[in-house]
N, CA, C and O atoms as a GROMACS GRO file, in nm:
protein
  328
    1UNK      N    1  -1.018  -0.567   1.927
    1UNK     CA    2  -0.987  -0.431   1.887
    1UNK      C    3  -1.017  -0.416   1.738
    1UNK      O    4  -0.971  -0.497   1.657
    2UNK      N    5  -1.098  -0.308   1.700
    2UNK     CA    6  -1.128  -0.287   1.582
    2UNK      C    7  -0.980  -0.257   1.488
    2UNK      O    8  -0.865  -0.244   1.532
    3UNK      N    9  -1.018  -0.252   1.368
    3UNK     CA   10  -0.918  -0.166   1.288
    3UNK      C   11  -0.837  -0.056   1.325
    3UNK      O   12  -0.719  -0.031   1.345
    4UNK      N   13  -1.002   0.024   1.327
    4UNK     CA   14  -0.974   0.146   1.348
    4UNK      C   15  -0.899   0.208   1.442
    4UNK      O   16  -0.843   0.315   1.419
    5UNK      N   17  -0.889   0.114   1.614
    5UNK     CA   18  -0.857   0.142   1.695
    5UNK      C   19  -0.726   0.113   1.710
    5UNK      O   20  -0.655   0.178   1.786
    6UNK      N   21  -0.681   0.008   1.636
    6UNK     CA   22  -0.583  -0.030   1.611
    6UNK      C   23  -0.470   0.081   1.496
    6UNK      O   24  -0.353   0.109   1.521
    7UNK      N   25  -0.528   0.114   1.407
    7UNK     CA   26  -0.433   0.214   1.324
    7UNK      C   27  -0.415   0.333   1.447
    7UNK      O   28  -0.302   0.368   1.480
    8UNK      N   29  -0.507   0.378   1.495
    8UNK     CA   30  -0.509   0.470   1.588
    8UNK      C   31  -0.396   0.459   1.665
    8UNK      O   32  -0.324   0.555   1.691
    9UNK      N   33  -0.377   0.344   1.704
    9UNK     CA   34  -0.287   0.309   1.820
    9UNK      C   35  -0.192   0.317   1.754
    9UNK      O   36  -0.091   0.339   1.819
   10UNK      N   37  -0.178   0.308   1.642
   10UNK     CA   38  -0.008   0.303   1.569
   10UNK      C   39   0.040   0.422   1.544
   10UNK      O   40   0.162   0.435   1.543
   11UNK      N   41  -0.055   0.550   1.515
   11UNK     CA   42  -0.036   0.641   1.489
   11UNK      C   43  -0.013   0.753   1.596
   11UNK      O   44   0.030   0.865   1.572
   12UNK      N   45  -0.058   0.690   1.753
   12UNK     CA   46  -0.006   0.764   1.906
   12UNK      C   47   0.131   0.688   1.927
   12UNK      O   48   0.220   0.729   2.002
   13UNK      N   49   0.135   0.572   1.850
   13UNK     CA   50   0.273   0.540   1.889
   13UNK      C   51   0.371   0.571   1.807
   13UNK      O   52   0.482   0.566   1.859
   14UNK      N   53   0.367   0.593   1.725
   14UNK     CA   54   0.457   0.698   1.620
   14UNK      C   55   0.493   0.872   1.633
   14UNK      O   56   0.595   0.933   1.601
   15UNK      N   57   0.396   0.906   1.677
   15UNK     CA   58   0.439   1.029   1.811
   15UNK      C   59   0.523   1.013   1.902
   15UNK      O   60   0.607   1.095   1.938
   16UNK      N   61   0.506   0.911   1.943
   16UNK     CA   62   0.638   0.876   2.070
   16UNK      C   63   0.759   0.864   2.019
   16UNK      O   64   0.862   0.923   2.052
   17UNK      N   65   0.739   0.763   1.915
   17UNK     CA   66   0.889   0.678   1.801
   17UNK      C   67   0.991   0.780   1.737
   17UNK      O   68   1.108   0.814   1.759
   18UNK      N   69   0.878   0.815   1.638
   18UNK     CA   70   0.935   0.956   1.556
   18UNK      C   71   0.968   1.106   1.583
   18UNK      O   72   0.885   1.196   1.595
   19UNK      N   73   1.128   1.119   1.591
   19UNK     CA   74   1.130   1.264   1.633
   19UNK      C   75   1.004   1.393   1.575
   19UNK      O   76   0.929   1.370   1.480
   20UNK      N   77   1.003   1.480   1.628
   20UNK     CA   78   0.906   1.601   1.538
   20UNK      C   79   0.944   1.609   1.370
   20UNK      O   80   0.877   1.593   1.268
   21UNK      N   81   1.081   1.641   1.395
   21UNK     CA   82   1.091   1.710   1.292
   21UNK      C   83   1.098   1.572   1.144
   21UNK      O   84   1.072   1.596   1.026
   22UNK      N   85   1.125   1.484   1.183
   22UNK     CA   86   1.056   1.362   1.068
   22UNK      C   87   0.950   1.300   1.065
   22UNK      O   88   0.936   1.192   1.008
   23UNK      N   89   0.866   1.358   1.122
   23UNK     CA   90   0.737   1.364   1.161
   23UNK      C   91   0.663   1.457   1.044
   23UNK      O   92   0.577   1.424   0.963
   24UNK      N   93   0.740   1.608   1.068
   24UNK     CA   94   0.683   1.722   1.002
   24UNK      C   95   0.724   1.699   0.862
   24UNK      O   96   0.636   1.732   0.782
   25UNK      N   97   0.840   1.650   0.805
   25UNK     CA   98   0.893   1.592   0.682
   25UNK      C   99   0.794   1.488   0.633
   25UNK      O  100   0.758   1.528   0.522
   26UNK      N  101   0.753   1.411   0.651
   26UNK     CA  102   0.634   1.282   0.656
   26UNK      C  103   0.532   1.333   0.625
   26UNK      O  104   0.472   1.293   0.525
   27UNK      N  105   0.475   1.456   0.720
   27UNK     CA  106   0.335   1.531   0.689
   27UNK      C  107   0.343   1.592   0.584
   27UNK      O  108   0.241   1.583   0.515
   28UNK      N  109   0.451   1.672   0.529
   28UNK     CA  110   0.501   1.777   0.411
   28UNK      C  111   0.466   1.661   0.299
   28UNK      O  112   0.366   1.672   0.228
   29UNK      N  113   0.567   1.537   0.287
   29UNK     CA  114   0.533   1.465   0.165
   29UNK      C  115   0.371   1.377   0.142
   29UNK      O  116   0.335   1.326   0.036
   30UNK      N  117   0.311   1.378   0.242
   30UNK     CA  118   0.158   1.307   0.214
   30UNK      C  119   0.102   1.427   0.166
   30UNK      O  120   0.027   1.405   0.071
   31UNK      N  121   0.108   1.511   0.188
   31UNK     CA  122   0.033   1.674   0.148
   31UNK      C  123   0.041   1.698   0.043
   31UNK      O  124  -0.052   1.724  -0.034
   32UNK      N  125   0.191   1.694   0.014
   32UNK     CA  126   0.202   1.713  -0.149
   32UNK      C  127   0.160   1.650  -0.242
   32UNK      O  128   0.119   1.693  -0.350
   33UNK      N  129   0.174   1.460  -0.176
   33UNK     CA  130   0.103   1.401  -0.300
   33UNK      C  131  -0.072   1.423  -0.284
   33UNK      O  132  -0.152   1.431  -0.377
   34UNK      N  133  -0.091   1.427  -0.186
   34UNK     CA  134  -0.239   1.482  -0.214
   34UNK      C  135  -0.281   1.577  -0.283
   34UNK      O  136  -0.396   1.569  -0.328
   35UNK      N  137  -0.217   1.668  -0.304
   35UNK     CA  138  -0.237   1.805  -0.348
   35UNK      C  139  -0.186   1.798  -0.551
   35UNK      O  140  -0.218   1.878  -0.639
   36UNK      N  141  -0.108   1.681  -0.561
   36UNK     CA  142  -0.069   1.647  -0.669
   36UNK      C  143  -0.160   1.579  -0.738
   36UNK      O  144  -0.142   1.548  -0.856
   37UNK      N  145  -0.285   1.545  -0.661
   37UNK     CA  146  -0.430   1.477  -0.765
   37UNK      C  147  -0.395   1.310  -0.770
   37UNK      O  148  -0.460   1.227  -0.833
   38UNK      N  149  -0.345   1.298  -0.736
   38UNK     CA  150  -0.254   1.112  -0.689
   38UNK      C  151  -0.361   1.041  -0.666
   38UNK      O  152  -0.370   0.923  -0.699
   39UNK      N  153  -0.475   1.123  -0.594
   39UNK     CA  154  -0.581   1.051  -0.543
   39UNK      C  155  -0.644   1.012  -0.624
   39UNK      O  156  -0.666   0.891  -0.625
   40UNK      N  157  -0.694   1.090  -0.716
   40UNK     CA  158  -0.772   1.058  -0.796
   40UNK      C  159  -0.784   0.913  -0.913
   40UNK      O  160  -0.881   0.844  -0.946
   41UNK      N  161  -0.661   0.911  -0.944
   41UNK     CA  162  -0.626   0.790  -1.043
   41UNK      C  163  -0.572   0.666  -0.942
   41UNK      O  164  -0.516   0.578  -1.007
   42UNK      N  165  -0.577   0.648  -0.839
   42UNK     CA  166  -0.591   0.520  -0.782
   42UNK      C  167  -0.701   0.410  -0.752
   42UNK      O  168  -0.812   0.462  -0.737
   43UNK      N  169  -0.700   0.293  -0.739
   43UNK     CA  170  -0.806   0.251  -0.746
   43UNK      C  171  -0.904   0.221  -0.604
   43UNK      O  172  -0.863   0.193  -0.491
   44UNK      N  173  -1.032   0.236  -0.646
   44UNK     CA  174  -1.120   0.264  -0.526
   44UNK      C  175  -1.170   0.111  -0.426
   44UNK      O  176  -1.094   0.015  -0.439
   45UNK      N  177  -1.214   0.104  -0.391
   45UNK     CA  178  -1.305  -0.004  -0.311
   45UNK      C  179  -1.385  -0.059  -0.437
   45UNK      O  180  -1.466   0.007  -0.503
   46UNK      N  181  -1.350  -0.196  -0.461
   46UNK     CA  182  -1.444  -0.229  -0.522
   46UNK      C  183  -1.380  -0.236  -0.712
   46UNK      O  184  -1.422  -0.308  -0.801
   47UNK      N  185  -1.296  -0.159  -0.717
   47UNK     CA  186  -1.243  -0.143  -0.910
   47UNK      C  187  -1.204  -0.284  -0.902
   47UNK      O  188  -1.223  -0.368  -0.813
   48UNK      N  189  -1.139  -0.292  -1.027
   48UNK     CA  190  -1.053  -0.446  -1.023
   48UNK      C  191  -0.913  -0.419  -1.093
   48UNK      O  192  -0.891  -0.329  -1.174
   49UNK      N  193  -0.880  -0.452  -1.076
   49UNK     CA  194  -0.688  -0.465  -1.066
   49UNK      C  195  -0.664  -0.483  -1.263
   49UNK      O  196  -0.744  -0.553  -1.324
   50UNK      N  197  -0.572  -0.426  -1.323
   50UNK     CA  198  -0.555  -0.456  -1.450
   50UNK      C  199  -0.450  -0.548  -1.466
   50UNK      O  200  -0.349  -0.546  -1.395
   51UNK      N  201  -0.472  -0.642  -1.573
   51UNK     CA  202  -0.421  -0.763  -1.565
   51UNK      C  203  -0.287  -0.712  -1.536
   51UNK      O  204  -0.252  -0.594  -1.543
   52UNK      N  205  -0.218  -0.807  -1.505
   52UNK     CA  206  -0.013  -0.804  -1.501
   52UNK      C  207   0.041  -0.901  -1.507
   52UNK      O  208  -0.021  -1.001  -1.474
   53UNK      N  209   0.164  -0.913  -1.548
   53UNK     CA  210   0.276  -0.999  -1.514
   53UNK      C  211   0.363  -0.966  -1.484
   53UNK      O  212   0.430  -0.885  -1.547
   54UNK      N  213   0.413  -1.046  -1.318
   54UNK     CA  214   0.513  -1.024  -1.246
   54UNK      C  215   0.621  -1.161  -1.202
   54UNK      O  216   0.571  -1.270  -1.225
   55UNK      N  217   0.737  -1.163  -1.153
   55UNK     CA  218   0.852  -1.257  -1.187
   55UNK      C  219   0.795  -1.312  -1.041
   55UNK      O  220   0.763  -1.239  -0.947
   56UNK      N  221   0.789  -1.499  -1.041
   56UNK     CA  222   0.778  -1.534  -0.918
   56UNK      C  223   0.922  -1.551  -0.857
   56UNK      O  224   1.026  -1.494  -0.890
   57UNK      N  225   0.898  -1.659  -0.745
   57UNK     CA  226   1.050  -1.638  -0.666
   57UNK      C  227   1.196  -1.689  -0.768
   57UNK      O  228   1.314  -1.668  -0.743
   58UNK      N  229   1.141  -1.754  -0.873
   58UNK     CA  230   1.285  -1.815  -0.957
   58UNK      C  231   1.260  -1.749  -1.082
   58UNK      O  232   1.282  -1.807  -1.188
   59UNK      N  233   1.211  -1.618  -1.076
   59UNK     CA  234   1.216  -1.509  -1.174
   59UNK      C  235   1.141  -1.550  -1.321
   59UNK      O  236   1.166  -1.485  -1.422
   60UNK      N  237   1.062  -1.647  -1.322
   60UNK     CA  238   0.953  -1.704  -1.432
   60UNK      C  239   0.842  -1.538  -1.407
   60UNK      O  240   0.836  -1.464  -1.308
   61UNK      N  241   0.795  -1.532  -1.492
   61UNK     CA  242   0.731  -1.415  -1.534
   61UNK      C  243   0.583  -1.546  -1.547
   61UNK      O  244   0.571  -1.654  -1.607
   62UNK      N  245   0.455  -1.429  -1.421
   62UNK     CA  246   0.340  -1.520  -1.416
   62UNK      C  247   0.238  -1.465  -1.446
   62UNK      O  248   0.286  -1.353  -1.465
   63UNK      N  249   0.085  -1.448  -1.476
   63UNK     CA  250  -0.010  -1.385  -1.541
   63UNK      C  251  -0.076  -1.387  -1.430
   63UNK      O  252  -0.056  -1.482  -1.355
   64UNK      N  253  -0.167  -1.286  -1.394
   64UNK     CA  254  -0.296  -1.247  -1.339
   64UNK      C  255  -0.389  -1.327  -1.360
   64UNK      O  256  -0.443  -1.412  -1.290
   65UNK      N  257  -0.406  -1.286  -1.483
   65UNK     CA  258  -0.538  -1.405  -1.584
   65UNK      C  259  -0.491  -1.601  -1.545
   65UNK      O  260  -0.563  -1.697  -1.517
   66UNK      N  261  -0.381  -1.592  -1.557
   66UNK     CA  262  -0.357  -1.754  -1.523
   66UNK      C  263  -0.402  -1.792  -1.387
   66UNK      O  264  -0.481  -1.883  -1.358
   67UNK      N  265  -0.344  -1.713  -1.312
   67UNK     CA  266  -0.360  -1.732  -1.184
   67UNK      C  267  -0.493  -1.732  -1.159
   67UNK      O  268  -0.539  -1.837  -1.113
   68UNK      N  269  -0.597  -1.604  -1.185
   68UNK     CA  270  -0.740  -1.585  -1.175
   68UNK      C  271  -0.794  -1.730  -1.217
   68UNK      O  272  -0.865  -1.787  -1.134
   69UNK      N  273  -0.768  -1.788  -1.328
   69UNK     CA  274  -0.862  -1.903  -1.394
   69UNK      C  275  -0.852  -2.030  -1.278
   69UNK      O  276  -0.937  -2.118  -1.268
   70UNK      N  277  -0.729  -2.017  -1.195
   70UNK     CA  278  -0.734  -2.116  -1.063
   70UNK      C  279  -0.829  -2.096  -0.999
   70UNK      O  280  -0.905  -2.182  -0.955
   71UNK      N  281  -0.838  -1.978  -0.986
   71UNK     CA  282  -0.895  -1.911  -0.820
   71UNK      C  283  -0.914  -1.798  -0.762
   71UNK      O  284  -0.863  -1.698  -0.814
   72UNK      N  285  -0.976  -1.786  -0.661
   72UNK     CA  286  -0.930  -1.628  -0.662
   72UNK      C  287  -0.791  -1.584  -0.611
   72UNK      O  288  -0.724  -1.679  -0.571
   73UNK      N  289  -0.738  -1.476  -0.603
   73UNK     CA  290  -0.610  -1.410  -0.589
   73UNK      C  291  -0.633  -1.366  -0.489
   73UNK      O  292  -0.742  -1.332  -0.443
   74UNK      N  293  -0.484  -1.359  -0.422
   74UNK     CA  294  -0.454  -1.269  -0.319
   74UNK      C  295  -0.336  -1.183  -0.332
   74UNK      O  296  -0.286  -1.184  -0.445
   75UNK      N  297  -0.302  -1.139  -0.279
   75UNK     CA  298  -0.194  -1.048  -0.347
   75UNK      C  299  -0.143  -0.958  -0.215
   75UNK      O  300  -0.222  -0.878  -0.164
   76UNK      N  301  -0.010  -0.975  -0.166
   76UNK     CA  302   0.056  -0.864  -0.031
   76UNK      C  303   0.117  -0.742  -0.120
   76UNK      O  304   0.132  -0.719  -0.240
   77UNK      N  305   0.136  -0.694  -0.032
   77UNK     CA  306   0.230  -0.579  -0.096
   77UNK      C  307   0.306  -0.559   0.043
   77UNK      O  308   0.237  -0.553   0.145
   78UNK      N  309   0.445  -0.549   0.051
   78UNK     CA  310   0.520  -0.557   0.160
   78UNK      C  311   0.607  -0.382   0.113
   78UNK      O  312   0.645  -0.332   0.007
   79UNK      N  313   0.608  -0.350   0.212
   79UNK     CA  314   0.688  -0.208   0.193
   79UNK      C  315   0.812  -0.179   0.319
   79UNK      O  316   0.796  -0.179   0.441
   80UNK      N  317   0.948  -0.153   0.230
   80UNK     CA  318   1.046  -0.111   0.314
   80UNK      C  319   1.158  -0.140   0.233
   80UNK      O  320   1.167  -0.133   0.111
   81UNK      N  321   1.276  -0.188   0.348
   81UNK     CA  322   1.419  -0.159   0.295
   81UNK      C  323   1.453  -0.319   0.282
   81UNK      O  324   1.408  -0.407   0.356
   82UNK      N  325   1.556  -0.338   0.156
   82UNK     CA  326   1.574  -0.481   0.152
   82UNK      C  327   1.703  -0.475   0.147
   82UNK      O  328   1.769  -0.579   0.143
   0.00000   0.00000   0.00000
């Protein structure tokens, strides 16, 4: 299964999941930030990431650049409630 077919599928199954009306709340806030130019200043296919430092798991503060001079990077981004 492609990607594509796959987001697809998540997005007929979220019709089922999600009542309408937090559905229609969901659609209201992607609209707005679209409409807020959000798009524009994010980065595209292909930009490169500006350096950072972020705290690893025992809260040491780590560099981009350090890390880069290993190897290449990978990087998750996990989204939700903790």
């Amino acid at each position: 299964m492609s990607l594509a077919e796959k987001l697809n599928e998540i997005r007929e199954g979220a019709k089922q999941r999600i009542p309408e009306e937090l559905r229609l709340i969901m659609a209201r806030g992607i609209n707005e930030l679209r409409e807020s130019g959000i798009l524009d200043s994010v980065l595209k296919k292909g930009d490169s990431l500006p350096p950072f430092r972020l705290p690893n798991q025992t809260g040491d503060l780590v560099s981009s650049r350090d890390l880069l001079r290993r190897g290449p990077l990978v990087m998750t981004f996990y989204r939700g409630v903790w």
